[in-house]
MARDRENNU-632748 format. One line per 10 residues: number of its first residue (from 1); their letters; for each residue z, y, x of C-alpha. Coordinates in Angstrom, 2 decimals, padded with zeros to 5 digits, m for minus. Layout:
BEGIN
NUM> a> Z:Y:X | ...
END
This chain:
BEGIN
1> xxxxxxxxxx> 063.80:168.56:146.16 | 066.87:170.54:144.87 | 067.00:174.05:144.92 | 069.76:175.82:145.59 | 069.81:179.37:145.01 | 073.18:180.94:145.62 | 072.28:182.54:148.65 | 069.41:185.62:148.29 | 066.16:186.83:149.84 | 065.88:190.04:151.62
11> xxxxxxxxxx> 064.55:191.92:148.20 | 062.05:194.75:148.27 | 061.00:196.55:145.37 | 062.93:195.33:143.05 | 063.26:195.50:139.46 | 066.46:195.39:137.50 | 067.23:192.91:135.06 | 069.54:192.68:131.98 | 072.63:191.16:134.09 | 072.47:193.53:136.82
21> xxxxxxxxxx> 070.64:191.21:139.14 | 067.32:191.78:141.07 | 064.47:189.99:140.97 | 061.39:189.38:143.35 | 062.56:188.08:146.32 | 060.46:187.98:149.56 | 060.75:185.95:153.00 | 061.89:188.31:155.84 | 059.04:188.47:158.61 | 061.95:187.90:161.00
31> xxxxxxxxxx> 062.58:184.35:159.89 | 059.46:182.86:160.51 | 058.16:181.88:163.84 | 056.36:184.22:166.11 | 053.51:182.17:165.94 | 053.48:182.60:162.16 | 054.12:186.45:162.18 | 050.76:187.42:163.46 | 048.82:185.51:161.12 | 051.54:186.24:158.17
41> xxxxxxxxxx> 051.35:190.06:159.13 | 047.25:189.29:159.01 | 046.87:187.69:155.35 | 050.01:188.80:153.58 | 048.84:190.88:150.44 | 051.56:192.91:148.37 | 052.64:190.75:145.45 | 051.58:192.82:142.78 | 048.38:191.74:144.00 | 049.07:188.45:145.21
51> xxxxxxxxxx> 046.85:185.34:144.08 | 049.63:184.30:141.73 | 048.99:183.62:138.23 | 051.72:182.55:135.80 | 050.59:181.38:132.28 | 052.84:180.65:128.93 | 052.27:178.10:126.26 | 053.01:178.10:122.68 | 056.46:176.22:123.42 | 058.54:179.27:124.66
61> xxxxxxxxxx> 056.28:182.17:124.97 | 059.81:184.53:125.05 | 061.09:182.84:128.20 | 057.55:182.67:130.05 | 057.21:186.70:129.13 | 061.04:187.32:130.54 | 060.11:185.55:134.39 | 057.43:187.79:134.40 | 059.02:190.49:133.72 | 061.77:189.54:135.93
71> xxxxxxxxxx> 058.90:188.71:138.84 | 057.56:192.50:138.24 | 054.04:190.90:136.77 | 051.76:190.15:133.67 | 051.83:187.21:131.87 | 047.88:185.75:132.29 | 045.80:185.55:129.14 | 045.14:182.47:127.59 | 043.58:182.01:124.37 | 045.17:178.44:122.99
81> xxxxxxxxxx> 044.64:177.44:119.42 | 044.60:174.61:116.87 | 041.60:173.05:115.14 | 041.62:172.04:111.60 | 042.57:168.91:112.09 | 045.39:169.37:114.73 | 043.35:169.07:117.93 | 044.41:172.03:120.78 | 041.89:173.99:122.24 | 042.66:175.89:125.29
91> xxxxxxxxxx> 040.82:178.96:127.28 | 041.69:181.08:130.42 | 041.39:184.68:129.66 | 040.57:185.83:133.24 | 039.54:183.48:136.74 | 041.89:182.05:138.27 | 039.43:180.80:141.33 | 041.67:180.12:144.38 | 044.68:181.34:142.40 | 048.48:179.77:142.72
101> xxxxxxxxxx> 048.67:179.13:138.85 | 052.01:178.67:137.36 | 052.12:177.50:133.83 | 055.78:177.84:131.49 | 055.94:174.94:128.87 | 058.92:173.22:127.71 | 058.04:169.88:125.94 | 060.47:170.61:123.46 | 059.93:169.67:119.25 | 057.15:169.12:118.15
111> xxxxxxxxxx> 057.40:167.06:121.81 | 053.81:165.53:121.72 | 051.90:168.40:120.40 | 053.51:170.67:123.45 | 053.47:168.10:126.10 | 049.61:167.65:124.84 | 049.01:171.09:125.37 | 050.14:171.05:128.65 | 048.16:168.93:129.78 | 044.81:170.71:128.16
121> xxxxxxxxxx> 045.40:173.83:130.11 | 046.77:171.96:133.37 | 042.95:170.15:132.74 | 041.87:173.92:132.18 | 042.98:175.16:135.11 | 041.62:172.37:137.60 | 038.43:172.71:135.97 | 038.22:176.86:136.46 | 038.89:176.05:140.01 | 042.98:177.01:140.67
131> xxxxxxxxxx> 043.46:176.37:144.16 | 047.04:174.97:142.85 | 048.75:173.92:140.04 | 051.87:174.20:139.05 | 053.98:173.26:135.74 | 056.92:174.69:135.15 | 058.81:172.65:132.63 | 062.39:174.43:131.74 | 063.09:171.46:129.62 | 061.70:167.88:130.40
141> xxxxxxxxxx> 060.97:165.94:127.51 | 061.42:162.08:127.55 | 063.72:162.18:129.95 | 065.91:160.37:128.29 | 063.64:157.26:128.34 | 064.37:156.83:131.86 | 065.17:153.22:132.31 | 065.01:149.93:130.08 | 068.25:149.24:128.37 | 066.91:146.20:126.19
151> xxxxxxxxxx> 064.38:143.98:126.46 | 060.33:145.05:125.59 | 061.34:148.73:126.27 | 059.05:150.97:127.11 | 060.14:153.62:130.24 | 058.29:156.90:129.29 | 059.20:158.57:131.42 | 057.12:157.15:134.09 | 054.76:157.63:131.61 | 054.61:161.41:131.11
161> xxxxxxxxxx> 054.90:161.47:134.61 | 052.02:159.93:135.20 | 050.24:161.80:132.31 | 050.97:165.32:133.86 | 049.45:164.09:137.19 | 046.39:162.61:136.24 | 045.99:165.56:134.62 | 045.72:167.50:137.60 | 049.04:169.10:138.25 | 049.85:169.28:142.35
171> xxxxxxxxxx> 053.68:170.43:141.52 | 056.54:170.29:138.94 | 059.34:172.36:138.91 | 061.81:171.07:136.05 | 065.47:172.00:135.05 | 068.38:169.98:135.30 | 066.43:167.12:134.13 | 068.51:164.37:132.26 | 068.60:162.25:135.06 | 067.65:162.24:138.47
181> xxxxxxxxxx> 065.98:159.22:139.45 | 062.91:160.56:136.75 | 061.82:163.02:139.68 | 060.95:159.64:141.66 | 058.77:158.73:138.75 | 055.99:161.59:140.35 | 053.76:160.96:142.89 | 053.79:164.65:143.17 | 056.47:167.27:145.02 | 058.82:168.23:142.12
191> xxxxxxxxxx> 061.53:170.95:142.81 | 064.41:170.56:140.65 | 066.09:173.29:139.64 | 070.07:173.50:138.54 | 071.03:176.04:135.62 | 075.01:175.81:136.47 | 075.10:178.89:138.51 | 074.42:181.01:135.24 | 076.90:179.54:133.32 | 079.68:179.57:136.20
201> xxxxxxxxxx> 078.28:183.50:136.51 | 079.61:183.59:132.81 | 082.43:181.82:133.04 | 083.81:183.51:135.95 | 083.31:186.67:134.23 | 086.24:185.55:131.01 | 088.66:185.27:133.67 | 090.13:182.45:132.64 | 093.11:181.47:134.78 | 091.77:178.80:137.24
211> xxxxxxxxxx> 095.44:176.82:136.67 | 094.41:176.31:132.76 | 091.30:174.99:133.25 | 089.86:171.62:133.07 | 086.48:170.52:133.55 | 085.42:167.60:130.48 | 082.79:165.50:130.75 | 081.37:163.94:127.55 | 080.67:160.59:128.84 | 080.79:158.67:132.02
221> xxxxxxxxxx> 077.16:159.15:132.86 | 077.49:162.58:133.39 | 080.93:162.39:135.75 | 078.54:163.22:138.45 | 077.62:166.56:136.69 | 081.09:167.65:135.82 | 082.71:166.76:138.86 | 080.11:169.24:140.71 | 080.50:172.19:137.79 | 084.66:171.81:138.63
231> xxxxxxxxxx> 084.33:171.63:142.29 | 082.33:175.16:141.73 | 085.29:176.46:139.06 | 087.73:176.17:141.77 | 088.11:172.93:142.43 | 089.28:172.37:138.63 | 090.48:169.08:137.63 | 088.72:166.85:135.55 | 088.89:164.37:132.26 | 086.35:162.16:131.27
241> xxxxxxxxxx> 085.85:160.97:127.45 | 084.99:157.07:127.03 | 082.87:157.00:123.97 | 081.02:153.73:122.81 | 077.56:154.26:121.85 | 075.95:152.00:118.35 | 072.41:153.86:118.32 | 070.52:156.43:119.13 | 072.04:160.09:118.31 | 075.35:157.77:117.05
251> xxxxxxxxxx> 078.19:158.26:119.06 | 082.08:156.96:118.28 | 084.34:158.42:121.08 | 087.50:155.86:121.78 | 089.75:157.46:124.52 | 090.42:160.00:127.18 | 090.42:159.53:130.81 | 092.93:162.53:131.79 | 095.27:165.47:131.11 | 093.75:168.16:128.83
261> xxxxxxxxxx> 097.16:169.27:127.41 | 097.80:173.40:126.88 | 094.72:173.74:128.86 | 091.20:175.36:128.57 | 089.00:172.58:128.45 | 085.17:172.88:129.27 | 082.70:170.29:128.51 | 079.48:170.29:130.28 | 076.30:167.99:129.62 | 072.63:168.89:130.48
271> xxxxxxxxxx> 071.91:168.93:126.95 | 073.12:169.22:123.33 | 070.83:167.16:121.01 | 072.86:165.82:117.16 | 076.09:167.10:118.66 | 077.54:164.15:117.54 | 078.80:163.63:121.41 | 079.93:166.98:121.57 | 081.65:167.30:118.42 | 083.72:164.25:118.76
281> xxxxxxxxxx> 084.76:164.92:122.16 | 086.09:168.58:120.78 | 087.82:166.66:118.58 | 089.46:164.71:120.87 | 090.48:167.32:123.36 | 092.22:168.91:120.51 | 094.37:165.83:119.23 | 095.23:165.77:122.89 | 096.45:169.12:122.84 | 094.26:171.41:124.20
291> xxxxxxxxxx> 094.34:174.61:123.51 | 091.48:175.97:123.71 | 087.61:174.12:123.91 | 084.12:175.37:125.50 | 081.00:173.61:125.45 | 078.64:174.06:128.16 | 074.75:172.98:128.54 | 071.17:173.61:129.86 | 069.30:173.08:126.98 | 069.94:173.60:123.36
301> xxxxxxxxxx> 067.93:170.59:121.50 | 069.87:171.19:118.35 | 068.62:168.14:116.08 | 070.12:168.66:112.86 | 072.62:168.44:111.60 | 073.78:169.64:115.25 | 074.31:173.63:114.13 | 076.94:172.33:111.14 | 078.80:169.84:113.99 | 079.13:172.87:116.27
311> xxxxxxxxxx> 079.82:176.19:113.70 | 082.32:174.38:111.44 | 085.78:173.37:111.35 | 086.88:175.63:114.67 | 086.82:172.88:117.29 | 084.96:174.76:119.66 | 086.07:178.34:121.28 | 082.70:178.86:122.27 | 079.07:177.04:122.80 | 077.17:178.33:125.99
321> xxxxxxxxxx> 073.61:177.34:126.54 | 070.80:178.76:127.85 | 067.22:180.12:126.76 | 065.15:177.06:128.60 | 064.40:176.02:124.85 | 063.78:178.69:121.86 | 066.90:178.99:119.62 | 065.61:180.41:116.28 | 067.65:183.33:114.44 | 067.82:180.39:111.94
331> xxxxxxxxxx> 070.01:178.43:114.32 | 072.64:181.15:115.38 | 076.20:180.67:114.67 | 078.92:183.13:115.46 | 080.50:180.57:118.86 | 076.92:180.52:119.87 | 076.19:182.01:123.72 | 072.78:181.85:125.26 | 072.03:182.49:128.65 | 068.83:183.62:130.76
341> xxxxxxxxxx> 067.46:181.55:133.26 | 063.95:183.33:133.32 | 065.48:185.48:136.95 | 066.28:181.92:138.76 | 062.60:180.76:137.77 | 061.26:183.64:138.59 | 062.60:183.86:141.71 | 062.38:179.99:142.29 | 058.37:180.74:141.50 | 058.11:183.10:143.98
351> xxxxxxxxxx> 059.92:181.05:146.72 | 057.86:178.22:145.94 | 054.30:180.30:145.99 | 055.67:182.10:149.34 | 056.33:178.59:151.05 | 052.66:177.45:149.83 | 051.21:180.76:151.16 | 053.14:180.35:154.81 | 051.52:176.48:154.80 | 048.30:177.24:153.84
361> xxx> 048.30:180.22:156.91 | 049.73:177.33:158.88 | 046.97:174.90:158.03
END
């Protein structure tokens, strides 16, 4: 399931974030049927005091506290720790019996120790009796191990897939995840949610002349992904770099598919690992002539030595990216852009909890 989120609830009570935007969305009584309204009008509680609960890991604790602020609530309390030697321990702070539980954990680096955690307090939750649960993953680890490419492979995947749910998640909501046939790898509803809106938001708001631009994609797998960003940036045309790949994180780029001269190039990927792909391709687009070169992506992996690819030798104009993965203060350089999702997920949450709420009153 891909949401799309361009168009807004009716919003009441609102609270103002950073950009200007509001936040909690709720479904207008009008839309649903009549036979729903009664029994809608019967249950419905005010949010504030709604059976919602929305928990944080260790992963990204910033961007779990900014959706609840965004969704007008309190981040739950969870006590999660470490044992001497490594093993997590995890404990709810307060009952979440016949609660909607949402829990915020990108398995980002160290990748096993938060994916691990996740499941502990997904295990947590089931076992303190959550009537549902759901985990929110920003940033989808493995997902790049979606297929076998050589023989004796393994495909994992299918594997963490199948980890988070035996583990007793009922839902997954995930963001621009590296590749789409992964959400057929659950057994379990997953709603997939697209960043791009933000960074067209941002875009839109340089005013960059819609004739200059041109819409790069770093590679041919992700044609699909640029060709949908340009059709959104005005129908902008678009290049494609060939590159030929000899390992993992080792990329040599070979040609250009396209016209990127005195133009305002923009390449977008889901994510920005080495920046060995992104670097090159900058490099490229300026032998090419272009004049001027942004990179554009979802999450911001940055595997050394990918800050010294992207901060030196003025290839790129600017690097956008948003907050689904913590950037530390460490890893700022003066191109560097990031971007909030936590409004989208928060109001993704809440359109997700009111569609459980209407089935359950249903059922």
């Amino acid at each position: 399931m891909v949401l799309s989120l361009d168009k807004k609830c009716d919003l009441t009570d609102s609270v103002n974030v950073g950009n200007g935007k509001t936040s909690i969305p709720i479904i207008n009584e009008g839309t649903l049927p009549k036979f729903l309204e009664s029994a809608r009008m019967e249950k419905s509680v005010n949010r504030m005091n709604s059976r919602l609960k929305l928990f944080s890991g260790t992963a990204n604790p910033a961007l779990a506290q900014e959706i609840a602020w965004c969704m007008g609530m309190e981040l739950g309390k969870v006590n999660i720790k470490r044992f001497a030697d490594g093993e997590i321990y995890v404990q709810l702070q307060e009952s979440v019996r016949g609660c909607d539980v949402y829990l915020v954990q990108p398995t980002c680096s160290p990748s096993n120790e938060h994916l691990m955690e996740l499941l502990i307090m997904i295990d947590a939750c089931r076992r303190a009796s959550a009537k549902k649960v759901t985990a929110v993953i920003p940033y989808f680890g493995y997902a790049r191990a979606d297929r076998k490419t050589q023989g004796r492979e393994s495909i994992a995947a299918k594997l963490v897939a199948n980890l988070i749910t035996e583990a007793g998640a009922d839902r997954v909501l995930v963001c621009d995840i590296h590749s789409g046939q992964s959400m057929g790898y659950f057994d379990i509803p997953v709603d997939h949610v697209q960043c791009q809106p933000v960074i067209l938001d941002y875009l839109a708001s340089k005013s960059i002349s819609s004739e200059d631009l041109v819409v790069v994609s770093p590679d041919v797998g992700g044609v699909a992904r640029a060709r949908a960003f340009a059709k959104k940036l005005s129908d902008a045309p678009l290049a494609i770099v060939d590159k030929r790949r000899h390992g993992h994180n080792v990329a040599e780029v070979m040609n250009l598919i396209g016209d990127v001269r005195g133009k305002v190039a923009v390449m977008v990927d889901d994510m920005i690992d080495t920046a060995g792909t992104i670097a090159k391709g900058a490099a490229l687009l300026h032998q090419e002539g272009a004049r001027e070169v942004y990179a554009c992506c979802t999450h911001a992996v940055f595997s050394p030595p990918a800050i010294e690819r992207l901060s030196s030798g003025g290839l790129l104009q600017e690097v956008i990216v948003t907050n689904t993965l913590p950037v530390a203060e460490k890893n700022y350089f003066p191109q560097l852009t990031i971007l909030s999702v936590a409004n989208l997920l928060g109001e993704t949450i809440w359109r997700v909890h009111d569609d459980s709420s209407v089935s359950s009153i249903y059922l």
